[in-house]
C-alpha positions in Angstrom: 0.0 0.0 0.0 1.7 3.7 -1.6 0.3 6.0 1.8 -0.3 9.6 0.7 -2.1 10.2 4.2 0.2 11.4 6.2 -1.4 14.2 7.8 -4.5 12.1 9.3 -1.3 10.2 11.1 1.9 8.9 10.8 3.5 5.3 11.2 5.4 5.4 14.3 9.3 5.0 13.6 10.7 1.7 15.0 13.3 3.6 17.6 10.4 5.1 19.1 9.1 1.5 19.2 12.0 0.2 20.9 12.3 3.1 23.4 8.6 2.3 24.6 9.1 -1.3 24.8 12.1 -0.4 26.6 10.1 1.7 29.3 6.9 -0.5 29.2 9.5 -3.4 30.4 11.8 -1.6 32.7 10.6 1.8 34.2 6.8 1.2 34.3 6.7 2.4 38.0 4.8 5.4 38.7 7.3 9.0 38.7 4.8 9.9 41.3 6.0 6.9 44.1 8.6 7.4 46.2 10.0 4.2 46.4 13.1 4.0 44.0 11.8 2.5 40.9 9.4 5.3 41.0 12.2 8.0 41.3 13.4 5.9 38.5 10.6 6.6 36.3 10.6 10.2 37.5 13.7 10.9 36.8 13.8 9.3 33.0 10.1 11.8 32.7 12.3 15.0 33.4 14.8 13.4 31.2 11.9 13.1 28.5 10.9 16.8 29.1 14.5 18.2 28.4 14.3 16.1 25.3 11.1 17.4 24.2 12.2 21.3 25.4 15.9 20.9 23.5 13.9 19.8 20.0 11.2 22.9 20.3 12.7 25.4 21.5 11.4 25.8 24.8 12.2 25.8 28.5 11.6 22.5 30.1 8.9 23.9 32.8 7.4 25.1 29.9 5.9 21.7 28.6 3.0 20.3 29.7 2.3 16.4 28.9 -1.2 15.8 27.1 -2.6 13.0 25.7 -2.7 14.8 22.4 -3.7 18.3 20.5 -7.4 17.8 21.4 -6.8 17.9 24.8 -3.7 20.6 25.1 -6.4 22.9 22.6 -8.9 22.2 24.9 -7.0 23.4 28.1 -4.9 26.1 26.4 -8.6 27.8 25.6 -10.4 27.5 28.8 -7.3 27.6 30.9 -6.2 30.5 29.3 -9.7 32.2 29.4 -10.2 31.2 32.8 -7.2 33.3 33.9 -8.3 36.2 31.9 -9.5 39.7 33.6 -12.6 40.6 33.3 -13.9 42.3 31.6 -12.2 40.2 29.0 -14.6 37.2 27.9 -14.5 37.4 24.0 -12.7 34.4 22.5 -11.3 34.5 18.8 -10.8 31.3 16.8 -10.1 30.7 13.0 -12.5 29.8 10.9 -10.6 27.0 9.7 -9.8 25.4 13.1 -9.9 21.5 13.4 -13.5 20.3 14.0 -13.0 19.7 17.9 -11.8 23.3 18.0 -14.8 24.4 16.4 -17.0 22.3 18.8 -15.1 24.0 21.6 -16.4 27.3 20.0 -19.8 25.8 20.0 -19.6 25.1 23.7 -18.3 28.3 24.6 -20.9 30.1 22.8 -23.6 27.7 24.4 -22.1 29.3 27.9 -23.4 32.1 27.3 -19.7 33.6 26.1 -19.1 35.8 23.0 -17.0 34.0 20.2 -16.1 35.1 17.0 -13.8 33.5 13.9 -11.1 35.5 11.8 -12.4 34.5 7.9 -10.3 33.3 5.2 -9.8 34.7 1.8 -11.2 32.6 -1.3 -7.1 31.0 -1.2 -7.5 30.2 2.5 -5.1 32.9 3.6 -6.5 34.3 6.5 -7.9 38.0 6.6 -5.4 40.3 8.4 -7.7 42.9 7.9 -10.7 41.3 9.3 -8.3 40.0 12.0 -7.5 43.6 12.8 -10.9 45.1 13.4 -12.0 41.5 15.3 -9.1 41.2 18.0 -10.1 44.3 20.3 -9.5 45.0 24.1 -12.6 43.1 25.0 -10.7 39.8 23.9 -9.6 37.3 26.4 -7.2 34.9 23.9 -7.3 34.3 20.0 -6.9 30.9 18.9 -5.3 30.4 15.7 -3.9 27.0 14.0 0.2 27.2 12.2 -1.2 25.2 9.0 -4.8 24.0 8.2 -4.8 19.8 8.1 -6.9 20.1 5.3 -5.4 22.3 2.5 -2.4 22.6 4.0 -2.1 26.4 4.0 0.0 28.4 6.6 -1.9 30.9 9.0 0.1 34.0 9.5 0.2 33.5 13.3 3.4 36.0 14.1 1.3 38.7 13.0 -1.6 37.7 15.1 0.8 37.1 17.7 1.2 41.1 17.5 -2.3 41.7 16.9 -3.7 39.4 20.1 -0.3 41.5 22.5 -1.3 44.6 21.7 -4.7 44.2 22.7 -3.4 42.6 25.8 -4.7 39.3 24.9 -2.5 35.9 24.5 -2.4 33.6 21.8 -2.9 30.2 21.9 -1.3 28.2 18.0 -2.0 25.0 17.4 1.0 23.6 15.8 0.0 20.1 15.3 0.5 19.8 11.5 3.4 22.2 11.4 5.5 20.5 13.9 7.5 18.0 12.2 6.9 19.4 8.6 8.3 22.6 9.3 11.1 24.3 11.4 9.6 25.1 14.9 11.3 27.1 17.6 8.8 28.1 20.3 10.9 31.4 21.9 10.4 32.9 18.8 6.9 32.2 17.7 5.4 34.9 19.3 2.9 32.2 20.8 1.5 32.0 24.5 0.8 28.8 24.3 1.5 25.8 21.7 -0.2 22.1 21.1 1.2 19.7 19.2 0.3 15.8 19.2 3.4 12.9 18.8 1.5 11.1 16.2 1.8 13.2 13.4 5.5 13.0 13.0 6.1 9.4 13.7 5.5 9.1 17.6 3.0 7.3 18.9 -0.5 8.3 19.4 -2.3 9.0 22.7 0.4 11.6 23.7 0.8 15.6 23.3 1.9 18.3 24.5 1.0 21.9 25.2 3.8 24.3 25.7 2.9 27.0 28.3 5.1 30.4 28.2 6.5 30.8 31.3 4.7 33.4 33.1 1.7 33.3 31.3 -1.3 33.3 33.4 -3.3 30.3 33.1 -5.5 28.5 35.3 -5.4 24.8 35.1 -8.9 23.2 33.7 -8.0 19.5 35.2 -6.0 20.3 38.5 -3.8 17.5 40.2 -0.5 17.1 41.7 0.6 16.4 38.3 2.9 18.3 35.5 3.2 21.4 38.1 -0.2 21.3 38.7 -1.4 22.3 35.5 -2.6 18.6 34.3 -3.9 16.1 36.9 -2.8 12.2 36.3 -0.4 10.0 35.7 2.3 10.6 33.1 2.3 8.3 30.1 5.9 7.8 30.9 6.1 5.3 27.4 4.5 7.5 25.3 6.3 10.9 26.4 9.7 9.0 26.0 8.5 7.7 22.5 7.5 11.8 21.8 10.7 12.9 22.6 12.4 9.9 20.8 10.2 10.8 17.5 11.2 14.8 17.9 14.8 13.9 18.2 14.7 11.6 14.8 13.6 14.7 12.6 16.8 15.7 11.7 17.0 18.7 9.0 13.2 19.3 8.8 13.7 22.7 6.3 15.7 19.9 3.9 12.9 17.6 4.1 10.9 20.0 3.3 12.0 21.0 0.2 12.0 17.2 -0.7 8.5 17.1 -0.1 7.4 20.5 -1.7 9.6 18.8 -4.9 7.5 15.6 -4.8 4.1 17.5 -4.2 4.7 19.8 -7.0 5.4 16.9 -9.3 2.4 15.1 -8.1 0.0 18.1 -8.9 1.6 19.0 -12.2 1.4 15.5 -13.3 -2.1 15.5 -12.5 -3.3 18.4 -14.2 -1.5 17.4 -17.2 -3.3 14.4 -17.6 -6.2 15.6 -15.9 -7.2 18.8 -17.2 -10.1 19.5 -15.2 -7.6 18.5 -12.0 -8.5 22.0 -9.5 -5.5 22.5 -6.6 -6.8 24.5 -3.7 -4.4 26.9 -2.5 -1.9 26.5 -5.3 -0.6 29.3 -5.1 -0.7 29.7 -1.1 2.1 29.1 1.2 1.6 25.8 2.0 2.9 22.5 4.1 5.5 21.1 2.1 3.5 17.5 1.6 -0.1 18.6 1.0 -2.0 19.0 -1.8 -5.7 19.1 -1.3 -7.7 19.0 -5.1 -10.8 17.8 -6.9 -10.8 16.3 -10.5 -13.9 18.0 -11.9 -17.3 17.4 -9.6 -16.2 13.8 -9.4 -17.4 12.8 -6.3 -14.5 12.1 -3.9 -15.8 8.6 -2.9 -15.3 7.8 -6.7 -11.9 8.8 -6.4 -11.1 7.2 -3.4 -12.8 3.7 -4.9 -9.9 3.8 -7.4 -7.3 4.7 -5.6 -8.3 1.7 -2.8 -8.0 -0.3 -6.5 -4.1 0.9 -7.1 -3.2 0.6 -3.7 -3.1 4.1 -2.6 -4.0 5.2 0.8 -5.6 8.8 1.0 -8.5 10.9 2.6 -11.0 12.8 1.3 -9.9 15.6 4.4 -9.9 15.6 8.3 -9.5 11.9 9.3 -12.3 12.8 12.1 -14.5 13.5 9.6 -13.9 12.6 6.0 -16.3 9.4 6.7 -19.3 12.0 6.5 -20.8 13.2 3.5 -21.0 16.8 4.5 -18.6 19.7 2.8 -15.7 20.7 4.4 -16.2 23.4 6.5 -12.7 24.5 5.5 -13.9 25.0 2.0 -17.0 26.2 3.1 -15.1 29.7 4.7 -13.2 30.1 1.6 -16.1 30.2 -0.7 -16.1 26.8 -2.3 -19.2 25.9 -4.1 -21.1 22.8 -2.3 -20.6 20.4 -4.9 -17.2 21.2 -5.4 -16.3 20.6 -1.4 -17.7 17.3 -2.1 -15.1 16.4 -4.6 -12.7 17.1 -2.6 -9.5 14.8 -2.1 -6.3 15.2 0.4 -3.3 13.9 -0.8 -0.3 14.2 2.5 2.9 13.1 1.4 5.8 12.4 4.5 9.2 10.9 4.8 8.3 7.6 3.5 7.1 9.4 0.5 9.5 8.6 -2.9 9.7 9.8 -6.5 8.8 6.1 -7.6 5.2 6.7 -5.6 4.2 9.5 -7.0 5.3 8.4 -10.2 3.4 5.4 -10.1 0.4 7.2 -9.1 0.5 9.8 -12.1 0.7 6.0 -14.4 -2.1 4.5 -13.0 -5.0 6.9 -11.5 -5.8 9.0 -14.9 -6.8 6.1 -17.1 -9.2 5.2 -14.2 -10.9 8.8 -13.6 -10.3 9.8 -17.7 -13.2 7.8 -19.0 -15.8 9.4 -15.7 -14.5 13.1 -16.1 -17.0 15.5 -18.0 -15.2 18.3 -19.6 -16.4 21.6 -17.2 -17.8 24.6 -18.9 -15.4 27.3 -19.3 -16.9 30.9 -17.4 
């Protein structure tokens, strides 16, 4: 199986395998004991955490072990509003946020608290302008993500950085398809706070992180003796030492990414030379390196997928939480994307295990299947 999916999730690397087989077998004591294999397992946790802060860019008090993005968005928003002064209340989110962000919004809204989203432009680059009038003194923290997991396009979240400060609000990013794709340094993001999830560059899933700047106020939504009080329960002391395992094997990220923005370039001008009526969303965007998110005419994106299950290729038709439904994107949706053509919609996430011979192989043998269904689109 050819996997072009790689921003649903990736396949965890076999060191990171081996170091959690390692600590499953030897160091499964709790940190929180005080008997010695428990400072054993407490010590190897603050080892993990100086991993983890070394790779990103951060201190180590600064990270705070999730079990994943969901959860580290989740508390970064109300922990972060929960701190804020009233009168402050007004949360700010992107329109293009990952669905559990957006049913955060809901939730918050259903509160009884004012929300509103910074739109997109028809390309998916957000609206500075609209950013500017939305993100006033009344706001308590603007929630932006680095890189929608759907088209793959970068949000401009320095200059929102600067927009959120000078109003005296924070921002929360959430960096969970940028980390591991692109160069990350969190003392110079100009973020608050930062989520990211292991399993999207090859560590294992069911384990996170949010990174907290120091001094920030915050108050924590699930309390315990834990993580410096800021997340109550036991560490997952394999999974953390697989995260910072999985961080450490990146190597020279910006290099693969110009690999990858090679291979996806290929791969969509391949396409739409066989395929005329191929459409690449936010072609002309800045973009993650691996993504390419298209339709081939209003050919239904199941259709698509059908075909490529036949050659043996793994990929989505968006969001792996959702792209089971039959509903639009909602990503599409805020730029502007006619209904019919959200449902055509296919996600094609390329990653390290991504080759030349792949992508070649799918430009040989997807056309001659989707050819013969294509209906030539009127020309406006």
């Amino acid at each position: 199986m050819i996997y072009f999916d790689h921003n649903a999730t990736t396949p965890p690397a076999p060191e990171v395998m081996s170091a959690m087989l390692e600590v499953m077998g030897q160091h499964w004591a709790n940190s929180s004991s005080q008997h010695g294999p428990g400072q054993d397992a407490k010590r190897l946790l603050a080892q993990a955490r100086a991993r983890v802060a070394q790779v990103l860019g951060c201190k180590a008090v600064e990270v705070v072990f999730t079990s994943g993005a969901t959860e580290a968005n989740h508390m970064a928003v109300r922990g972060l509003l929960a701190a804020a002064a009233p009168p402050r209340c007004r949360v700010v989110f992107g329109s293009t946020e990952h669905a559990a962000q957006l049913r955060l919004a809901q939730a918050l809204r259903e509160a009884g608290l004012p929300v509103d989203f910074l739109p997109v432009l028809p390309g998916g680059r957000l609206d500075l302008h609209a950013a500017r009038a939305l993100i006033g003194p009344d706001v308590a923290l603007v929630s932006l993500m680095a890189a929608n997991n759907e088209s793959g396009v970068l949000l401009p979240t320095t200059e929102v950085a600067a927009l959120a400060h000078a109003a005296g609000a924070p921002l929360h990013v959430d960096a969970t398809q940028w980390i591991g794709k692109l160069p990350f340094h969190f003392g110079s993001s100009g973020a608050d706070a930062v989520s990211l999830s292991a399993h999207k560059f090859h560590g294992p899933k069911g384990v996170g992180a949010l990174l907290l700047r120091q001094g920030t106020p915050f108050v924590a939504p699930m309390p315990g003796s834990q993580e410096r009080g800021r997340r109550g329960g036991t560490e997952n002391l394999p999974g953390i030492v697989g995260m910072a395992t999985a961080l450490e094997l990146l190597g020279d990220v910006a290099a693969e990414a110009q690999r990858l923005r090679r291979l996806r370039d290929q791969l969509e001008a391949g396409l739409q030379q066989a395929l005329p009526s191929t459409h690449v969303w936010s072609q002309h965007c800045a973009r993650l390196p691996g993504t390419s998110y298209l339709r081939f005419g209003r050919l239904s994106v199941d259709v698509v997928l059908q075909r490529l299950e036949r050659i043996g290729v793994a990929a989505s038709s968006g969001a792996a939480c959702s792209s089971a439904g039959s509903q639009p994107s909602h990503v599409l949706q805020a730029m502007g994307v006619a209904e019919d053509e959200a449902l055509a919609a296919l996600r094609l996430s390329l990653g390290r295990s991504s080759t030349e011979a792949e992508v070649a192989y799918l430009l040989t043998h997807l056309p001659p299947l989707l050819a013969p269904l294509l209906v030539p689109e009127a020309v406006h």
